[in-house]
C-alpha positions as CSV (number, residue, x, y, z in Angstrom):
1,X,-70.0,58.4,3.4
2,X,-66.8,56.8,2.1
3,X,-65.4,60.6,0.2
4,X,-66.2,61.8,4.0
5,X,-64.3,59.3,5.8
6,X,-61.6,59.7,2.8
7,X,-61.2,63.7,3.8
8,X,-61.5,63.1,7.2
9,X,-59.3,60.3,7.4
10,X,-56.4,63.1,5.4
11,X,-57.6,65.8,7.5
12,X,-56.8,64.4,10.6
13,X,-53.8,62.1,9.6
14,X,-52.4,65.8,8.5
15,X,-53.2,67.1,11.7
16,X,-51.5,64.9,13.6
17,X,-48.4,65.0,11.5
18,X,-48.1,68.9,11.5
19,X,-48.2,68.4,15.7
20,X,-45.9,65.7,15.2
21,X,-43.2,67.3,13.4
22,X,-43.1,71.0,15.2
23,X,-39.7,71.7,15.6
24,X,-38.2,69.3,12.8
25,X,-37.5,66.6,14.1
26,X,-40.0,63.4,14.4
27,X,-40.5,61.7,17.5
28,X,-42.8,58.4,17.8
29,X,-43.7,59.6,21.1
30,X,-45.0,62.9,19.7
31,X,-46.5,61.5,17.1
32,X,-48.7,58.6,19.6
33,X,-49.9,61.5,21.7
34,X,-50.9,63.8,19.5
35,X,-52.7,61.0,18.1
36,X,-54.4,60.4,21.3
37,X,-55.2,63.7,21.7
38,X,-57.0,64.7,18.0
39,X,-58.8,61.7,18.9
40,X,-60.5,62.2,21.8
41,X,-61.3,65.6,20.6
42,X,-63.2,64.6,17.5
43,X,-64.7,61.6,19.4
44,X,-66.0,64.1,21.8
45,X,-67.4,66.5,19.0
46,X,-68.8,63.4,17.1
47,X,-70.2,62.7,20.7
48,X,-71.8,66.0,20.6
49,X,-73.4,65.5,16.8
50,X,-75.1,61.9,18.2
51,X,-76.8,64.1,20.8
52,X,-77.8,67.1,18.6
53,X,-80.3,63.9,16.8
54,X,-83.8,64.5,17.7
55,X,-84.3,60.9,16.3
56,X,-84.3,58.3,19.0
57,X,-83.8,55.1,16.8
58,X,-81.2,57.6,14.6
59,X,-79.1,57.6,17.5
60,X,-79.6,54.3,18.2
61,X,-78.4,53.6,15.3
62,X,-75.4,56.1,15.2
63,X,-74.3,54.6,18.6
64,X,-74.4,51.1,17.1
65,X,-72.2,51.8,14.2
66,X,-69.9,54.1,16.5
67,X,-70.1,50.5,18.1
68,X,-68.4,48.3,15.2
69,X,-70.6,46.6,13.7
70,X,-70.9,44.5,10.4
71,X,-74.7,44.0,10.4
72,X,-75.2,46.9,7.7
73,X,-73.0,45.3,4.8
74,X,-74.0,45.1,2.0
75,X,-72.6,45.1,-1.9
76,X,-73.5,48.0,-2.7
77,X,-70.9,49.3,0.4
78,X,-68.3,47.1,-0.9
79,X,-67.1,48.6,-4.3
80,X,-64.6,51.0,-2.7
81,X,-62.9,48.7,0.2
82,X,-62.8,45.8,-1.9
83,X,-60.8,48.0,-4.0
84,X,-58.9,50.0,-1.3
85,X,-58.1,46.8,0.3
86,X,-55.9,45.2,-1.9
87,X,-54.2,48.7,-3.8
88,X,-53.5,48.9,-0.2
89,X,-51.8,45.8,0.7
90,X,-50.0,45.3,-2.6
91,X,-48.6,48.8,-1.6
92,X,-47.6,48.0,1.6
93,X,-46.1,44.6,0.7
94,X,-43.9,46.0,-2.0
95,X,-42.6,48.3,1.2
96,X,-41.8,45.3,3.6
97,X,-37.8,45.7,2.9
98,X,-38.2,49.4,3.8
99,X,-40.9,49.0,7.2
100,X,-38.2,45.9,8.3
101,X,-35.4,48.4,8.3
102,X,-37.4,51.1,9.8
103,X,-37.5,48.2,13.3
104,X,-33.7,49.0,13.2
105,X,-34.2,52.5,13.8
106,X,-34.4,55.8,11.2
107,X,-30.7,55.9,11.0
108,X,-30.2,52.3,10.2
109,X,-32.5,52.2,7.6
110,X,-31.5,55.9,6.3
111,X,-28.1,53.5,6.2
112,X,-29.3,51.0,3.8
113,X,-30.7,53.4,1.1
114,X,-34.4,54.0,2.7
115,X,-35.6,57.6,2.4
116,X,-36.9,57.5,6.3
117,X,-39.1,60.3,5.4
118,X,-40.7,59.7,2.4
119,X,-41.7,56.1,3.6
120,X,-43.0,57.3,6.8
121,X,-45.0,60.0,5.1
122,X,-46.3,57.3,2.6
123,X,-47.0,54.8,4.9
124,X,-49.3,57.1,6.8
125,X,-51.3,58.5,4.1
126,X,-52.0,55.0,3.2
127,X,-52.9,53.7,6.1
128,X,-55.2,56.5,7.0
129,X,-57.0,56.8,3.9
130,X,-57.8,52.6,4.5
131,X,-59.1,53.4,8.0
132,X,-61.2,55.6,7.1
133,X,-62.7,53.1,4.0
134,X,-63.5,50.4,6.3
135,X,-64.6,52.5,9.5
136,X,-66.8,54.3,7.0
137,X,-68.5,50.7,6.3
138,X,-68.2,49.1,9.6
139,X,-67.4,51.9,12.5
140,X,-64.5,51.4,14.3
141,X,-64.2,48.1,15.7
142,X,-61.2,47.9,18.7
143,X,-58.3,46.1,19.3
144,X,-58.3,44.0,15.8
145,X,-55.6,46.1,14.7
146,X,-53.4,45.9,17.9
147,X,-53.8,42.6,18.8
148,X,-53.6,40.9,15.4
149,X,-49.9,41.9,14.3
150,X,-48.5,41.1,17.7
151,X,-50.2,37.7,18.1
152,X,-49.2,36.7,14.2
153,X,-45.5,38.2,14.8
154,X,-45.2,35.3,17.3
155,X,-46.0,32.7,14.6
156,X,-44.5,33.7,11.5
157,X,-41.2,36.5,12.9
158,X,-41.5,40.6,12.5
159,X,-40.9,39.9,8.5
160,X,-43.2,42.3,7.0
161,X,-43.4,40.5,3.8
162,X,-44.7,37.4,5.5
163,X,-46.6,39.7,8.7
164,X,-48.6,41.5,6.4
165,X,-50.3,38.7,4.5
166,X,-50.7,36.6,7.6
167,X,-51.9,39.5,10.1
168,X,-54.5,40.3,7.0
169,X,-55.7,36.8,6.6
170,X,-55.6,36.4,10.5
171,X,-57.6,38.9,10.8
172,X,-60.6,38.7,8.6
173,X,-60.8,35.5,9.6
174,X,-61.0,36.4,13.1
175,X,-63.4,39.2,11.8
176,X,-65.8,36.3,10.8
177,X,-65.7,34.0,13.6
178,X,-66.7,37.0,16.1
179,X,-69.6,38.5,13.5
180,X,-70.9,34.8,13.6
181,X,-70.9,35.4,17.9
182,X,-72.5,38.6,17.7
183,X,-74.8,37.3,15.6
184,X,-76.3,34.0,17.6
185,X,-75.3,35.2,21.2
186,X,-78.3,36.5,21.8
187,X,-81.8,35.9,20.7
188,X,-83.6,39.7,21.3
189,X,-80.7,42.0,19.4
190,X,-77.1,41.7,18.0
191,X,-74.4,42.9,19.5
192,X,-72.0,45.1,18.2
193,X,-68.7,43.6,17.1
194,X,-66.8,45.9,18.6
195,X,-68.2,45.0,21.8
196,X,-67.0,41.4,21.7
197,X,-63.2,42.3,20.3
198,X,-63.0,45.0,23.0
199,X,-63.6,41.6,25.6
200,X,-61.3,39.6,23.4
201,X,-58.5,42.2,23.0
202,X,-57.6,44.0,26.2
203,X,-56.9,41.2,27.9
204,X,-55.2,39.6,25.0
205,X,-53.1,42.4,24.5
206,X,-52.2,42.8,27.6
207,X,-50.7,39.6,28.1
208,X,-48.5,39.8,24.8
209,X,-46.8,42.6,25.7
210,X,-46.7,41.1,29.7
211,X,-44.9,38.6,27.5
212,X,-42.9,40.8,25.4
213,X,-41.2,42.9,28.3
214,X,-40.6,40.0,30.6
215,X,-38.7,38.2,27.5
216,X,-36.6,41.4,27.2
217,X,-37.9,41.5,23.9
């Protein structure tokens, strides 16, 4: 499952940078939409495998997972994020100088030595190849990725070499304390963790950036 979500996770990522990047140049605009768009595509053909199953509790399962979830962990699942994770991370860490001057815009940081390109290029190879690690273990759990950043850039400033570390830490954390809800809330099944960060997130988000624009910021 993991080499899967490794060549899928490339696959699309290469996608949606070929559809980003027609006609040179490189918009972020672009690039979000046609990110929004290859995604609801594949979700609706990996909506159309679930219902090719002939097995009920298969499904049932499939749906659970498509869910978020953390109930299937196990060590023998752990081998290749606990080793994506941090490759990861020390990657992305050693880039904070580069990703802060990227908030200035591509010509700013093209200004002060970045290659704009490269970085961006790297940046989302690695970053899809570590979503497609941990969805392959846990599904895709929503809103922990959007939420997280924004809520820890209010603590700790839009440094990426402090961000990163925190948003990571704040995040598993967070991770826990909702597995541990999911877990107890209910005495006849356990609910997906998705489920719960979805309730947690939207509005959560919402209300940042409600916070964001009306502070001009």
């Amino acid at each position: 499952m993991s080499g899967a979500a490794f060549a899928g996770a490339l696959a699309t990522f290469a996608l949606v940078w070929a559809v980003a990047r027609r006609g040179g140049g490189f918009a972020p605009l672009r690039l979000v939409l046609a990110g929004v768009a290859i995604g609801q595509f594949l979700s609706g053909f990996t909506s159309y495998l679930v219902l090719q199953a002939g097995d009920e509790q298969q499904t049932h399962s499939v749906l659970f997972w498509l869910m978020g979830s953390l109930s299937g962990a196990n060590w023998e699942l752990l081998a290749v994020p606990a080793t994506a994770v941090p490759l990861a991370g020390l990657w992305l860490q050693a880039r904070g100088r580069g990703l802060n001057a990227l908030l200035m815009g591509d010509e700013t940081a093209a200004g002060v030595g970045i290659d704009v390109t490269r970085l961006r290029r790297e940046l989302f190879t690695v970053t899809s190849v570590l979503t497609g690690v941990l969805v392959a273990v846990s599904g895709a759990i929503a809103f922990v990725a959007l939420m997280v950043p924004h809520t820890c850039r209010l603590l700790v400033g839009g440094d990426h070499r402090r961000l990163l570390p925190v948003s990571a830490l704040f995040g598993a954390l967070l991770l826990v304390v909702v597995d541990i809800v999911c877990r107890t809330a209910m005495d006849t099944q356990e609910l997906p963790v998705g489920v719960v960060t979805s309730l947690i997130g939207a509005p959560a988000l919402l209300y940042l950036l409600d916070r964001r624009l009306g502070s001009g910021s």
